[in-house]
Structure formats: C-alpha cells, structure tokens
N, C-alpha and C positions, 0 to 999 in steps of 0.2 A: 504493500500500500504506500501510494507516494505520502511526502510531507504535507501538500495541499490538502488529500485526504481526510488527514489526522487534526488540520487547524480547527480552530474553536470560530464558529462566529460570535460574530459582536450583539453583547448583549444589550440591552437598553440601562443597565445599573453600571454596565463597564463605560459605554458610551455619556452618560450622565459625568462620571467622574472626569472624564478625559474633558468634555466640554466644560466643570467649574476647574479643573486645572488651566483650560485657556482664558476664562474669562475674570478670573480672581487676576489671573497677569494682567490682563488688557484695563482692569479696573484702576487696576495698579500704575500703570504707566500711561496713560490718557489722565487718569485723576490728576496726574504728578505735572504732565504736560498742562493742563488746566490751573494749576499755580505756579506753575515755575516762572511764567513773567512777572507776576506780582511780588514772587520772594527775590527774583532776583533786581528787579528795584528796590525792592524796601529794603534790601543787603549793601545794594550797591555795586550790586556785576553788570559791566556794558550787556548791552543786547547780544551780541555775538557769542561774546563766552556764554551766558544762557543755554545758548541752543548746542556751545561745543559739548555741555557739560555731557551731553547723550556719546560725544564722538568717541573717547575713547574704550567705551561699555560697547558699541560698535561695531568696532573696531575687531576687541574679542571675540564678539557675537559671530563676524564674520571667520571669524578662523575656529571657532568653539564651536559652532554648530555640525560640519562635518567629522569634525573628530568626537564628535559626542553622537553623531549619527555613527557612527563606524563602531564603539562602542556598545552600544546598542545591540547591533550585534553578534559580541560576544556576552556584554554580561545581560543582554535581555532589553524589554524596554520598559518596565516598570522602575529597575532599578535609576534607570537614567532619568526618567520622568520625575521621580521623587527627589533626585539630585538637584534638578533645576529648580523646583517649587523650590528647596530649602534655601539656595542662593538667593533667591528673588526675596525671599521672605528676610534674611541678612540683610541685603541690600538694602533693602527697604526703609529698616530699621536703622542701620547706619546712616543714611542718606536725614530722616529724621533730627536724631543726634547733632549731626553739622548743620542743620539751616537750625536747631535750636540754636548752637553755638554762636551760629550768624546771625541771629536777632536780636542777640543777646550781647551782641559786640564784643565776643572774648575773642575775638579774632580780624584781623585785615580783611577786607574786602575776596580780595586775591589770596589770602590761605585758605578761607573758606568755600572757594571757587577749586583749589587746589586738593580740598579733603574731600569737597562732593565730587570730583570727578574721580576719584580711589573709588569710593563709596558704591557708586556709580558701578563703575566698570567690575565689580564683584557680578553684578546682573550680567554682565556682558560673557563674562569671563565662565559664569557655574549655570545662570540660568538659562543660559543656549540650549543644554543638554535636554530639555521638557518637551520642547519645540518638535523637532524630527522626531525622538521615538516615540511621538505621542500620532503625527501623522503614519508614521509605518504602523502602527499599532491598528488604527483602522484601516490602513490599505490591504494588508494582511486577512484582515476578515470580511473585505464587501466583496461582490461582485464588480464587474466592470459597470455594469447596468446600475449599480448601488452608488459607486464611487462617487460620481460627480455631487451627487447629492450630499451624501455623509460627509464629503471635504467641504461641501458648501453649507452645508448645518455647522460644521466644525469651525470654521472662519466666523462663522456668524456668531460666535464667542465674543469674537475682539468685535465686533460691530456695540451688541448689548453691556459691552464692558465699557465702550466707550459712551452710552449714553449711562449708565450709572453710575461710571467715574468722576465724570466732572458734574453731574447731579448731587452725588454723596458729598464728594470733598470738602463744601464749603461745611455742612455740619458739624465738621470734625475741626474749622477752626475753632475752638475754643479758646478761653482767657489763658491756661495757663501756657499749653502749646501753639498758640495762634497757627500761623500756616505751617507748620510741621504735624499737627495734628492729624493731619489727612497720613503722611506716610507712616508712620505708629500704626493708624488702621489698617492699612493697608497691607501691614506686616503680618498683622495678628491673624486678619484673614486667610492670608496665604498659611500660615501657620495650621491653621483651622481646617484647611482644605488639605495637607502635607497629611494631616491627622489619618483623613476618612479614605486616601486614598493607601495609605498605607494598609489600611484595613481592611478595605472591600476591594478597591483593583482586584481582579484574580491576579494572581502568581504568573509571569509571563516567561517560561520555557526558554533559553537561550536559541533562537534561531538556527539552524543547521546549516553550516558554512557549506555553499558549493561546491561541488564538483568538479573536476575537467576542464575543460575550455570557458563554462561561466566563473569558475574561481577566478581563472588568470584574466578575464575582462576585468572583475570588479575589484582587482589587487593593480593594477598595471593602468588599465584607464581611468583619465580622470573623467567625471560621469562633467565638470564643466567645459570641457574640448569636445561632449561625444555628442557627433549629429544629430541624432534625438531630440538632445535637453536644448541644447546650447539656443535656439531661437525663443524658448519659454525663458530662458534665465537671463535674457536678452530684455526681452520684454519684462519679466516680473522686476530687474531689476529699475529699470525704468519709471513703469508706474509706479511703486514703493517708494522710488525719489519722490516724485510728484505728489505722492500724497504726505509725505513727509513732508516736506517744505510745508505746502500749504495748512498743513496741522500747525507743526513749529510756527510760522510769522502770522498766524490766527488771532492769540493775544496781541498780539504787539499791532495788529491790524487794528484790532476793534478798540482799544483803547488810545489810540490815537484814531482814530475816528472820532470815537465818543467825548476824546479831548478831556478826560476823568482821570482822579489818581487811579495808581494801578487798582489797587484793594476794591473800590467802588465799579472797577471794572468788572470783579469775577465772575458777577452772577452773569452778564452777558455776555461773558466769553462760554461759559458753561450753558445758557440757552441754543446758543451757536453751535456746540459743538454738540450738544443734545439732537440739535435739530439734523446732523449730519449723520448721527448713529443712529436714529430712527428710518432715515433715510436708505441706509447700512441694511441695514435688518429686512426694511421692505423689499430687497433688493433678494438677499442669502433667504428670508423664510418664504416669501410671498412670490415673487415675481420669475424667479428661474423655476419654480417645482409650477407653477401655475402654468407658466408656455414651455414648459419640459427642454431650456434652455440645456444646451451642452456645450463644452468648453468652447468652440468654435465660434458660436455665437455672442457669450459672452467677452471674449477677448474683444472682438469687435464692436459690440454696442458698450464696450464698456470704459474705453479709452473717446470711443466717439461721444458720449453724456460728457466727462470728463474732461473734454477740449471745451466743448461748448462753457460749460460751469466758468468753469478758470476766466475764461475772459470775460464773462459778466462780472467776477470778485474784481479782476483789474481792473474794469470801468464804474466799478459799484459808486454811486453818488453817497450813499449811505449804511450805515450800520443795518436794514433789515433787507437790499440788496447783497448785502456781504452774506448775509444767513440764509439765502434764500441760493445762492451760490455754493455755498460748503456744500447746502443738503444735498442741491445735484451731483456736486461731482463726488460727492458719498456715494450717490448713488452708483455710480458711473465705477468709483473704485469695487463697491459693491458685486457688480457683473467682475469685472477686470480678475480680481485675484484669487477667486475660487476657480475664474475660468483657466488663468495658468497652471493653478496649483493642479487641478484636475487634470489638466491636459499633458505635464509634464509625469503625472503619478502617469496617466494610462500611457505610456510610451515607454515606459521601462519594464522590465520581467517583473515576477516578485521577490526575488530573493537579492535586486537592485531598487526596492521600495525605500528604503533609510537611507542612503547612500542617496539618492533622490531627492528625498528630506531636507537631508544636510545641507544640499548644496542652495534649496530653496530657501531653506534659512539664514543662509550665510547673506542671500539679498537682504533681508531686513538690517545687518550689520551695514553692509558696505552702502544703502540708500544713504545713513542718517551719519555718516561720518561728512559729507558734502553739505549736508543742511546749513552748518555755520557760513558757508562762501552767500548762499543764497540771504540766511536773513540782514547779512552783511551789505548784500543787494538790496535787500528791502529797504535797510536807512540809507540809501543812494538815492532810490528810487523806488518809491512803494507800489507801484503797480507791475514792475519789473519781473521780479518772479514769478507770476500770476500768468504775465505773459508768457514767457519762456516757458511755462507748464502744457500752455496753451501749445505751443510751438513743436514740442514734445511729444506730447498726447495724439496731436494730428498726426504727425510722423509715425508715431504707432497703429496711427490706423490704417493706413498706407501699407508699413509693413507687413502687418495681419490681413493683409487682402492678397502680397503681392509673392509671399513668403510659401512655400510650399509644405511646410511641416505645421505653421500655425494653422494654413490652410484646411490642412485633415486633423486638426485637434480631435483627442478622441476617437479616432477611428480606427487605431492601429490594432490589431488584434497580435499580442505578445503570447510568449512560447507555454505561457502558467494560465493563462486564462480559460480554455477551456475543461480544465482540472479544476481549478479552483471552482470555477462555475457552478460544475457539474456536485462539484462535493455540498457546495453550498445549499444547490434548490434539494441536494438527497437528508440533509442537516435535518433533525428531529428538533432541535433547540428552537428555543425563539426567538429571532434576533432584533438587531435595530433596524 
C-alpha cells in the first residue's frame, strides 16, 4: 500500500486549529501594524525606520521559512508549527517590553528603535517555521478538487485576523501599558493557542523521504529556479510587495490626511483597515467558492481589482476615498494570493508540498524588507507608491494573461494525484 494510501485526511478539529494558529498570527501582526505609526511618533522614530522595524524579522523570514519547510520534513509538521506559534508568542512579548521602555523614556529614541528591531526579528527568525508546515499539512490531506478551497479558507485566516486586529488593539491600550498593551495581548493569545494545539493537533508522522530520482530533484533542485514554481513566486512575490507597502504607509496616509495627532488617528486607521479585511474575507469565504473561482482566475481578477484600487488611494481627495480604496484592492489581494498559493501547491508532487511552502513563505520575508524604500517615497511624494503599485499590478496582469504556466494555473495533473485522490473519496473518516 503506497504512502498516499495510509495518509489521514483533514479533519474539521485538525483544520480549526491550523486556521486559529494562522489567524492569532495575523491578529498579531496587523494589530501591531495598526499602532506602530502612533508608537512610533509618540517615541520619536522617523517614519522610515517605523516600517524598517519589520525588515530585519524579514529578512529571517525569508531565509527561515524554507529551512523550516525542509525540517518539517524530517521532524514532522506539528512539531515545526508549535515552534513558530512559540517565537511569535516571544516576540511579541519582547516587542511589548521595548515600546514600554520607549514610552517610558528609559531609552534614546534610536536604542529603542534598535531593541525593537532584535525583538522583532525573533518572529522573523522562529516564527517562519508555522507558516509552510502548516500549509503542507493541508496539502497533504485534500484533494486536488479540495485544495484550492482549503488554501483559500486557510488564507482567509490573515484576512479575519486583520479585521480583529486593529479592531481589538485599541482596547488593550490601557492606562498602565498605553500602546504596548495590544502586544502583551497578543502574546498571551498566541500563548493560548500554543496550548490547545499542542493538545489536540493529532500527532503528525514524520513524512517518508523519497525515493530514486524524486529524492535527488528535491535535494539538488532549488524548487525557486524550477519551471513550475518560478512564474507563481514571481508573481506572489510581487503582489505581497504591493500589498505590503500599501498596509505599511496606511497610517501615515490617513493621518496626514486627517491632519490629527497620531493617537487621535487610531481609531480611523483601524476603520480603514477593518474595512479592507472585511473586504478580504468576502473575497477567500464568499466570492471564489460562490463562482467556483480557481487559481487561474483568481491570479487574474485579482491583481486587475488591485490596479484599479491603488490608483483611486493615489488620487483619493479624502480620508473615506482612501477607505473605500484599501477595501478594493483587499479585495483584489483577496482573489490574488490564495490564487498563487493554490496554483503553485497544485504544480508540485506531494512529497514536494513543504519545500513549496517554504519557498512561498520566504515571499512574505523578502516583500517587506523593501517597504522602508517605498514609505520613504511616501514622505517624497505621497501619492507615489500608490502609483507604482498601480504600475505593478497592471504589469501583472499582463503577465498572467501572456505567461504560459500562470496560464494553466491549476491544471496540471502531478504524479501523487491520482492516488491520493482515489485514497481520499475510499476515506471512511470525515473530513474538512
């Protein structure tokens, strides 16, 4: 009996945990993006370093996420999953700690610019590792017919995380921790989530290292040179820029708009970016399972919303022009990054599903190491980046029309698929 045989599919309690593992992150880090221009004036960090403070957490992310896909693995992917939640959860907590420190004036401007970026980069560095074996984890157990969906449930994580993050955040300034408040929380929760997944995740089996000729592909090639990937990783890493940027100079957009101290800004920076994770969600829960959208589709209507958006924020006369912008090209990211992710999973074998992963995650590192150049542009020129997103986005749609692997997103039919398939509709279990 092959390996595919013997896999487990995905249950709805397994599936439950993996999705509050991504979205306690995504709360986490959208919450944090949702104060960080407020702390970093009322500190005293120029606007630039603000956004570097992400670069060198990055930076690791990009080079942590395939070596923690490839680990995976060997020691499994639960063990790697509960490794990232616990960094995050660190990180979190340290990050806290230092903007207390910085509020508190027991430190320079720029040491305290210098411990959050350490602080920081702990996420970058441990919390990589959640990311890939969390997606191998379900590629492993759907069908081909399943995948799209289940990656796009699973994205839809960071969608709902972003609208409760900068929802929740402001609650948690409170008098003693003013804006450090929110990361303390955000800690505990990860914490909380670290708990139940250690508890209920089932036990995940070390992977069976290939054989023959697929060992020495997935030892010897890099899956970022191999013809398959390379035009998704191409594109995913592109949009990720683009929605990076436009997250990152959001704050600093709306408050200089609204012409307000930073503080009296938060709450409409957090409507705004409410307004774009709701956006998000309508996109990953509503709108792909409704017109049975598959990657092909989505790559293409998703970078085209996404073009349009962008250049209405750059010409936006006003703050509910600007909001009325984010939400679209939420949206537009919405279609865009399940359709990569989707379409790069289904191009690979499965026992090249993590290694996949990795590399997919490593785009979320290497987009947001570049964010500083752009908000840097912003104080040049604040419609600048907006545009250039604009500029970007097109060009990607261009590419996904004219590109011949974006073309058949989806459509490949890989060497594990019919096994896997078949084991899955003969599966007694009940899955997701």
């Amino acid at each position: 009996m092959s390996e595919a045989d013997t896999s487990p599919r995905l249950s709805r309690t397994s599936f439950g945990l993996l999705f509050a593992v991504s979205i306690v992150v995504a709360i986490g880090n959208t919450g944090l993006l949702s104060v960080l221009p407020a702390i970093g004036r009322q500190i005293g960090i120029p606007d630039p370093m603000v956004a570097a403070i992400f670069s060198l957490s990055a930076l690791l992310w990009a080079i942590g996420s395939p070596f923690w896909a490839r680990q995976s693995d060997v020691r499994g992917r639960k063990p790697m999953i509960m490794m990232g939640l616990a960094g995050f959860a660190v990180s979190m907590l340290l990050c806290g700690f230092v903007v207390s420190a910085g509020l508190a004036k027991l430190a320079a401007p720029m040491m305290i610019f210098v411990f959050f970026l350490f602080a920081r980069a702990i996420f970058g560095l441990i919390g990589s590792a959640s990311n890939p074996a969390s997606q191998a984890y379900v590629a492993e157990r759907t069908t081909r017919a399943e995948r799209t969906g289940s990656m796009a449930l699973l994205a839809s994580a960071f969608g709902l995380g972003t609208v409760i993050g900068p929802a929740i955040a402001p609650l948690f300034v409170l008098p003693f921790v003013t804006l450090a408040g929110p990361l303390y929380a955000f800690s505990v929760m990860a914490a909380v989530v670290l708990i139940l997944t250690i508890r209920l995740l089932p036990e995940d089996s070390k992977p069976a290292a290939p054989e023959g000729p697929k060992a020495a592909k997935v030892k010897s090639a890099s899956l970022w040179r191999d013809p398959r990937l390379a035009p998704f990783l191409i594109y995913g890493f592109l949009v990720a820029t683009c929605q990076t940027v436009q997250t990152q100079t959001l704050g600093f957009l709306i408050i200089d708009k609204l012409k307000v101290p930073p503080m009296e800004a938060q709450g409409f920076t957090a409507v705004a970016m409410m307004a774009g994770a709701v956006a998000g969600l309508l996109a990953q829960w509503g709108l792909i399972r409704m017109f049975r959208m598959g990657p092909r589709d989505l790559i293409r209507w998703g970078v085209a919303l996404a073009a349009g958006a962008n250049l209405l924020v750059a010409l936006a006369p006003d703050y509910w022009t600007v909001v009325i912008g984010f939400a679209v090209s939420s949206l537009g990211y919405g279609f865009a990054r399940p359709g990569f992710t989707a379409g790069a999973s289904l191009s690979v074998d499965m026992h090249e599903q993590a290694a996949a992963a990795g590399a997919i995650g490593g785009l979320n590192g290497l987009n947001v190491i570049v964010a500083p150049l752009f908000v840097w542009l912003y104080e040049a020129i604040h419609p600048a980046p907006f545009l250039l997103n604009t500029a970007i986005l097109a060009g990607l749609f261009v590419y996904a029309l004219k590109n011949g692997i974006l073309r058949g997103a989806g459509e490949r039919a890989t060497s594990d698929d019919d096994t896997a398939t078949s084991m899955l509709e003969r599966s007694d279990e009940g899955g997701f």
